[in-house]
C-alpha positions in Angstrom: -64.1 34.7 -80.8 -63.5 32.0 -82.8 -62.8 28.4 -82.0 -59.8 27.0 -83.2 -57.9 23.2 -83.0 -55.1 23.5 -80.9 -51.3 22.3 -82.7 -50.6 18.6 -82.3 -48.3 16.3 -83.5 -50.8 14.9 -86.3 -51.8 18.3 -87.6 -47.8 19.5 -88.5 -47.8 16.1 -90.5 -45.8 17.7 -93.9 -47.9 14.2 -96.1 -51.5 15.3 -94.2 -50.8 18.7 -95.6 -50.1 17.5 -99.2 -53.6 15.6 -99.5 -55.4 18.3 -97.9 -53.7 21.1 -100.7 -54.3 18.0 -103.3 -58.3 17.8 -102.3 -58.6 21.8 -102.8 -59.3 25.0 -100.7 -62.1 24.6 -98.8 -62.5 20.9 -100.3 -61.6 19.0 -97.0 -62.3 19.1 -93.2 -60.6 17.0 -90.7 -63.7 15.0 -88.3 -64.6 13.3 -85.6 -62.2 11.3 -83.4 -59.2 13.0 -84.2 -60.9 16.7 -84.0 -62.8 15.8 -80.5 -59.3 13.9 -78.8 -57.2 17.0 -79.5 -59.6 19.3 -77.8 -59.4 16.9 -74.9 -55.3 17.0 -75.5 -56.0 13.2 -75.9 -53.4 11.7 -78.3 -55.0 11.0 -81.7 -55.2 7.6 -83.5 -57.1 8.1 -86.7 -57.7 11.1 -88.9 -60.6 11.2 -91.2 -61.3 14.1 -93.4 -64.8 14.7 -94.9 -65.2 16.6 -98.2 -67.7 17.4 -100.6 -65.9 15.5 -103.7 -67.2 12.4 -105.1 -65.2 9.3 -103.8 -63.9 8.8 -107.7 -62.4 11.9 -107.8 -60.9 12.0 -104.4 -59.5 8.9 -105.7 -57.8 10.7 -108.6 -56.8 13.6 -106.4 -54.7 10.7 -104.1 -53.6 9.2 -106.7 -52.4 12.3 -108.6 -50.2 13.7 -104.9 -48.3 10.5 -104.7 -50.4 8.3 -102.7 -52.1 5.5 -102.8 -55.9 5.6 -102.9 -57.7 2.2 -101.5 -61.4 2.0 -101.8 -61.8 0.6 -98.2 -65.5 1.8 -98.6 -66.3 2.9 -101.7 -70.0 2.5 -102.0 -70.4 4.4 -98.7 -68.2 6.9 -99.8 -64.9 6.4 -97.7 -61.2 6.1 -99.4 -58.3 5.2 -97.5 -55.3 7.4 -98.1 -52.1 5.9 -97.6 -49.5 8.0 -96.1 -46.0 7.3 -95.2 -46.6 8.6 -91.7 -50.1 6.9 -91.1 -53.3 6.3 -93.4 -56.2 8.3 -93.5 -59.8 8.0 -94.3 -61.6 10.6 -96.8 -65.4 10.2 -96.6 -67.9 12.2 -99.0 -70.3 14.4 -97.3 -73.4 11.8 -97.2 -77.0 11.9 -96.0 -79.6 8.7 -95.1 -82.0 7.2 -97.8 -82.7 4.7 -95.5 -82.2 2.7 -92.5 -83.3 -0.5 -90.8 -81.1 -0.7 -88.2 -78.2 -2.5 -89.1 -77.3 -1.0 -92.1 -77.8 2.3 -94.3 -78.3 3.2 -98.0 -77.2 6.6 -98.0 -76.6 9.3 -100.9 -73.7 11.6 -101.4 -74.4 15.1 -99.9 -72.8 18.6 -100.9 -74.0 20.3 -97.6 -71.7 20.0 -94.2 -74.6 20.0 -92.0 -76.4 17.2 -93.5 -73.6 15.5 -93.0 -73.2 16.0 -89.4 -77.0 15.3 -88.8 -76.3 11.5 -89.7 -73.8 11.2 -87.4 -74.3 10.0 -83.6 -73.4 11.5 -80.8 -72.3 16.0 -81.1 -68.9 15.4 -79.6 -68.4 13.0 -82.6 -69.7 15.7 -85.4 -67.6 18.2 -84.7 -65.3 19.4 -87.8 -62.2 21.3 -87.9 -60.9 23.5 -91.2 -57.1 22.0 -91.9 -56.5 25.9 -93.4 -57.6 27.9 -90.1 -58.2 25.8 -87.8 -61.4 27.0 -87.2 -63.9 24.5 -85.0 -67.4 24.3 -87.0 -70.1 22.4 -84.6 -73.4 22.3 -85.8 -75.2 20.4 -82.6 -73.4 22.4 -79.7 -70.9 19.3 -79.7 -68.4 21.9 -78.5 -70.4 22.6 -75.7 -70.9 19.5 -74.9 -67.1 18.0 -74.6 -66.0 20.6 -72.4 -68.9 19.6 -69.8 -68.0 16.0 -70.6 -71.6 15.4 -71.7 -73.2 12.8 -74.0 -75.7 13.1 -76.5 -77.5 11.7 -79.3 -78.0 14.6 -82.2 -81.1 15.1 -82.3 -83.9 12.5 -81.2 -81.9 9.3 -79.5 -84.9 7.1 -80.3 -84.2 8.0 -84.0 -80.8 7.9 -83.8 -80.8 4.3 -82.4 -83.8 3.1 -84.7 -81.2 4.0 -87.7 -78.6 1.8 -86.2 -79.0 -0.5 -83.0 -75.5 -0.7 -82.2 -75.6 2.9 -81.3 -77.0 1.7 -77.9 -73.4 -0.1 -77.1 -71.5 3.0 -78.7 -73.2 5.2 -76.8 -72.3 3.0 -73.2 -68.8 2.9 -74.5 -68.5 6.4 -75.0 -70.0 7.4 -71.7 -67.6 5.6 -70.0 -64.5 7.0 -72.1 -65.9 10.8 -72.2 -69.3 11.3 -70.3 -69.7 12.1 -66.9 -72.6 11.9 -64.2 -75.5 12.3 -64.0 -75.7 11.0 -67.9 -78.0 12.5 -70.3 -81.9 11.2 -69.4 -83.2 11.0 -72.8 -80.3 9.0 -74.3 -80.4 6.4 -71.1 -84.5 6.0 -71.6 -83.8 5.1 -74.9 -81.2 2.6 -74.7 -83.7 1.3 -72.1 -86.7 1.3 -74.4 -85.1 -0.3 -77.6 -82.5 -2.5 -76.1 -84.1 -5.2 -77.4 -83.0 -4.5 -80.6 -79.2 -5.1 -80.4 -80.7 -8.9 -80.8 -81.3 -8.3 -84.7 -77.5 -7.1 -84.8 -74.5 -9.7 -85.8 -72.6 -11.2 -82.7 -69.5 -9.9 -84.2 -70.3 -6.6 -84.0 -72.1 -6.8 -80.5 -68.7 -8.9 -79.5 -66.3 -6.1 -80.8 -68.3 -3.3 -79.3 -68.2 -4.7 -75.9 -64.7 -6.2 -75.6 -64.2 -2.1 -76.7 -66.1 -1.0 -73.9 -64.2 -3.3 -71.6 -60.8 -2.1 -72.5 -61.1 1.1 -71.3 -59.9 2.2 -68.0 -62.9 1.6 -65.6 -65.7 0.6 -67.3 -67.6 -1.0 -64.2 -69.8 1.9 -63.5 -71.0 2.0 -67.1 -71.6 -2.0 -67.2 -73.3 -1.7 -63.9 -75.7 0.9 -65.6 -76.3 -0.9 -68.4 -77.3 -3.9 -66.0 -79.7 -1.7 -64.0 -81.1 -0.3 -67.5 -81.7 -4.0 -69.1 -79.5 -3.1 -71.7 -76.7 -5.8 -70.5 -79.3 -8.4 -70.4 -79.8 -8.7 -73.5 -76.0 -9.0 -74.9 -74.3 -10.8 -71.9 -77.3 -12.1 -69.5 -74.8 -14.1 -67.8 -72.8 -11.1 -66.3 -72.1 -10.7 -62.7 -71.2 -6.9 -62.6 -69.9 -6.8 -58.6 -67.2 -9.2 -59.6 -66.0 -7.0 -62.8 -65.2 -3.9 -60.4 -63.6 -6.7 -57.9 -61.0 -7.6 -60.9 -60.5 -3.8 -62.2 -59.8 -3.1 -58.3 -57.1 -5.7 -58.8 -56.0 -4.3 -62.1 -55.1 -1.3 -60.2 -53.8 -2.2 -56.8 -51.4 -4.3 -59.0 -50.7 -2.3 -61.3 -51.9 -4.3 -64.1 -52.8 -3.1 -67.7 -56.5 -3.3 -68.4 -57.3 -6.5 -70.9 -60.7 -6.5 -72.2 -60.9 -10.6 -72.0 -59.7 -10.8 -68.4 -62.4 -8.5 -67.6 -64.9 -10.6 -70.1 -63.9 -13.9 -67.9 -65.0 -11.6 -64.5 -68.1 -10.9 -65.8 -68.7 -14.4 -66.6 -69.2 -17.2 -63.7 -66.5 -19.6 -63.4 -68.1 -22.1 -65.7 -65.9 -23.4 -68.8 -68.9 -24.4 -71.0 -70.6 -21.1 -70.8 -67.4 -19.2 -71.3 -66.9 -21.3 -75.0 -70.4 -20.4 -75.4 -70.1 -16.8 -74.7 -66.6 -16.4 -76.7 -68.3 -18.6 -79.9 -71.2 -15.8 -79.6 -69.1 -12.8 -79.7 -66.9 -14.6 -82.7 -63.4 -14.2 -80.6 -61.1 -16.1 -81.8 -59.5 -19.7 -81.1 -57.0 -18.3 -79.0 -58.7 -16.1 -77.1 -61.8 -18.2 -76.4 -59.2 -21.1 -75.0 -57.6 -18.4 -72.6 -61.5 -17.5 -71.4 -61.8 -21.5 -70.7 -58.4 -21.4 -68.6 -59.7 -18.3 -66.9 -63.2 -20.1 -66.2 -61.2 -23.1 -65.0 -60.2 -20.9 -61.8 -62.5 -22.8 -59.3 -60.7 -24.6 -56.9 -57.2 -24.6 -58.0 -54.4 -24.8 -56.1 -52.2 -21.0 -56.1 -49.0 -21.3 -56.8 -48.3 -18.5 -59.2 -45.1 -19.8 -60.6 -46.5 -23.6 -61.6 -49.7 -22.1 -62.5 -47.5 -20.3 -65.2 -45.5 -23.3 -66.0 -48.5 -25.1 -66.6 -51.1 -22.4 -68.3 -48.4 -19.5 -69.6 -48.1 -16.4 -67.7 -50.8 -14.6 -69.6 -53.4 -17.5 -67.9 -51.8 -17.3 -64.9 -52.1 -13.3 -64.5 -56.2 -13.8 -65.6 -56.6 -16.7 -62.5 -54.5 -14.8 -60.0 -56.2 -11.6 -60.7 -59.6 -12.7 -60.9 -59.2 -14.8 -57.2 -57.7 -11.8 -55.7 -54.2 -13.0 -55.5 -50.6 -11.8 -55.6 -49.4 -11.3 -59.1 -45.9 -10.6 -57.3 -44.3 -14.1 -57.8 -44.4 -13.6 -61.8 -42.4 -10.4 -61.8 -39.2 -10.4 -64.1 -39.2 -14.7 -63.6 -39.3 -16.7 -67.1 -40.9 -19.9 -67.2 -37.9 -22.1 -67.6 -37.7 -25.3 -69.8 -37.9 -29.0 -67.8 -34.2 -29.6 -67.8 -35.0 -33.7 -68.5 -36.4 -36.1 -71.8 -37.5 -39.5 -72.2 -34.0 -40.0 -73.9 -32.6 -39.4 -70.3 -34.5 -42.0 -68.5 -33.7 -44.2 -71.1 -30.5 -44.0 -71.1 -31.0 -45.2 -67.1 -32.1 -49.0 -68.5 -35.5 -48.2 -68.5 -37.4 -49.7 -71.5 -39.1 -47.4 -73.9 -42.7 -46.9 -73.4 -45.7 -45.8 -71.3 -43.2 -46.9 -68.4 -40.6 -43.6 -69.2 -43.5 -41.2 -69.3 -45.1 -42.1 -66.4 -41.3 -41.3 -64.4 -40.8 -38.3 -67.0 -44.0 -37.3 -65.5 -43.6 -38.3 -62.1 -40.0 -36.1 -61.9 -41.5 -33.1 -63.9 -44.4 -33.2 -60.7 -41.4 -33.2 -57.8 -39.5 -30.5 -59.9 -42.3 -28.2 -59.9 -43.6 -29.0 -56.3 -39.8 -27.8 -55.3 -39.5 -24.6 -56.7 -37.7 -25.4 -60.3 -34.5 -26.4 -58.9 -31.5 -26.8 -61.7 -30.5 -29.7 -63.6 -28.7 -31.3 -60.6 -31.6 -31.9 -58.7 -33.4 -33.3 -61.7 -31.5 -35.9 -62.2 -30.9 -36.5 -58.4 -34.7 -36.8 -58.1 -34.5 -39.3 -61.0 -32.3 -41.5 -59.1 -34.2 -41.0 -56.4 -37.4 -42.4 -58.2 -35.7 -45.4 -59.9 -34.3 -46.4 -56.9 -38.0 -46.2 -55.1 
């Protein structure tokens, strides 16, 4: 019997059909992601297509059905289609040259297995024809999915030695698809060549992991890649017990899973070291001050509501949840606006300077410390404080 993609949403796409029929019978397979998620009945983000054309004339054949070709990746062979529904990636069928471990040279292939040998993992080479239907797995990737098993094709100590990051990929993908026990030979390999994710740019060890932590519940997987030595060498720092503490949280609360918040758990509560850690994983400005605020958690006082008057509810949610405490207080309240300026205090005969924001201050303290009462009370605990 043949093996057939089910019907989704993506695959009765009336513009996907158009640049398949513009590439040519038999000239196009759909690949990968969106191939392996519909066999799960996962929804489907991104749709690549492989084919056996050479990347200028898939750009002609784009071009020539209406749509835009952009060489997102020409010199590997990839095209970016854009589609009014969604864009889509056409990469020609490819083979290694050559490989150091952070990067290939690779040459344009006419043969669909050679093309799925290069790849990493089986579930991840699996094809689909866009005409039929039909499934066409050359590494029992098939197989594999439907016992929600992970592995390398071929030899993982080869497959790693082409590309290092493969080692975080693979962690990433266990969590999100793989079940226990994992696959022996791909663990002992991570294990034995960990050491090289050091050669590999922080960006790209940054973006793989803040991936892996955004997924439902990637403790088990972290804590395995502890025990292996594998998260030693990209985040030495991280205390893995207090990750599952904060994705217990996550769920007790109900809380959407945020790959920083669970960044800061893993981190100890140090504000240096959490600057250092976002600067080495290239996050940005704004996300490596909310890591500080969440490493500032030590000691401070919980009151959920002036914790988000002071910090903004997103730093609030990362202190509360990472010390265990009641989110409950934040729920449907807005931060309000201090109902009081220096004009205000001012206008009360006192003289401008450091004297009227020392009492703006001093009123902004009481107003918080009572709960945010209304513009009454300000300015009755203005009075109050001149007359003191």
């Amino acid at each position: 019997m043949v093996d057939r993609l089910p019907a989704a949403d993506w695959t009765g796409r009336a513009d996907l059909a158009a640049l398949v029929a513009a590439l040519g019978p038999g000239q196009a397979r759909y690949v990968g992601g969106a191939v392996r998620d519909t066999l799960l009945g996962l929804a489907v983000k991104d749709i690549d297509l492989a084919t056996p054309l050479d990347p200028k004339t898939v750009m002609a054949k784009v071009r020539e059905a209406g749509f835009q070709p952009v060489p997102t990746g020409i010199e590997h062979g990839t095209i970016t289609a854009v589609l009014p529904s969604g864009a889509v990636e056409i990469t020609t069928l490819r083979h290694d040259v050559s490989t150091d471990g952070r990067r290939a040279t690779v040459a344009f292939a006419s043969d669909w297995q050679d093309d799925a040998a290069r790849r990493d993992f089986t579930i991840n080479a699996l094809y689909a024809d866009p005409a039929s239907g039909e499934i066409l797995d050359y590494f029992g990737g098939r197989e594999d999915l439907a016992a929600r098993r992970l592995r390398f094709i071929g030899d993982p100590r080869q497959r790693i030695r082409e590309d290092h990051l493969r080692i975080l990929r693979y962690f990433r993908f266990q969590a999100r698809f793989g079940s226990q026990p994992a696959d022996p030979a791909a663990e002992q390999a991570c294990a034995e060549l960990a050491a090289t994710l050091k050669g590999l740019s922080r960006e790209r060890v940054g973006m793989e992991m803040m991936n892996l932590l955004g997924l439902p519940d990637p403790a088990p997987t972290v804590a395995r890649m502890a025990q292996l030595g594998v998260l030693d060498v990209v985040l030495p720092e991280a205390d893995v017990a207090a990750l599952a503490a904060l994705i217990e949280q996550e769920r007790l609360q109900e809380v959407t899973p945020d790959a920083l918040r669970r960044l800061a758990a893993l981190l100890p509560a140090e504000v240096p070291l959490a600057e250092a850690v976002a600067s080495r994983f290239r996050l940005s400005g704004a996300q490596k001050k909310r890591l500080a605020l969440a490493a500032g958690r030590e000691g401070f006082v919980s009151n959920a509501r002036a914790l988000a008057y002071r910090l903004g509810h997103e730093s609030a949610l990362d202190r509360l949840l990472l010390t265990g405490q009641s989110i409950a207080p934040l729920d449907g309240w807005t931060i309000p606006t201090f109902p009081l300026k220096g004009g205000d205090i001012v206008a009360r005969g006192v003289t401008a300077g450091p004297q009227v924001a020392r009492t703006l201050q001093a009123v902004e303290t009481q107003w918080i410390a009572e709960g945010f009462p209304d513009a009454a009370r300000v300015r009755r605990i203005l009075d109050e404080l001149l007359l003191a």
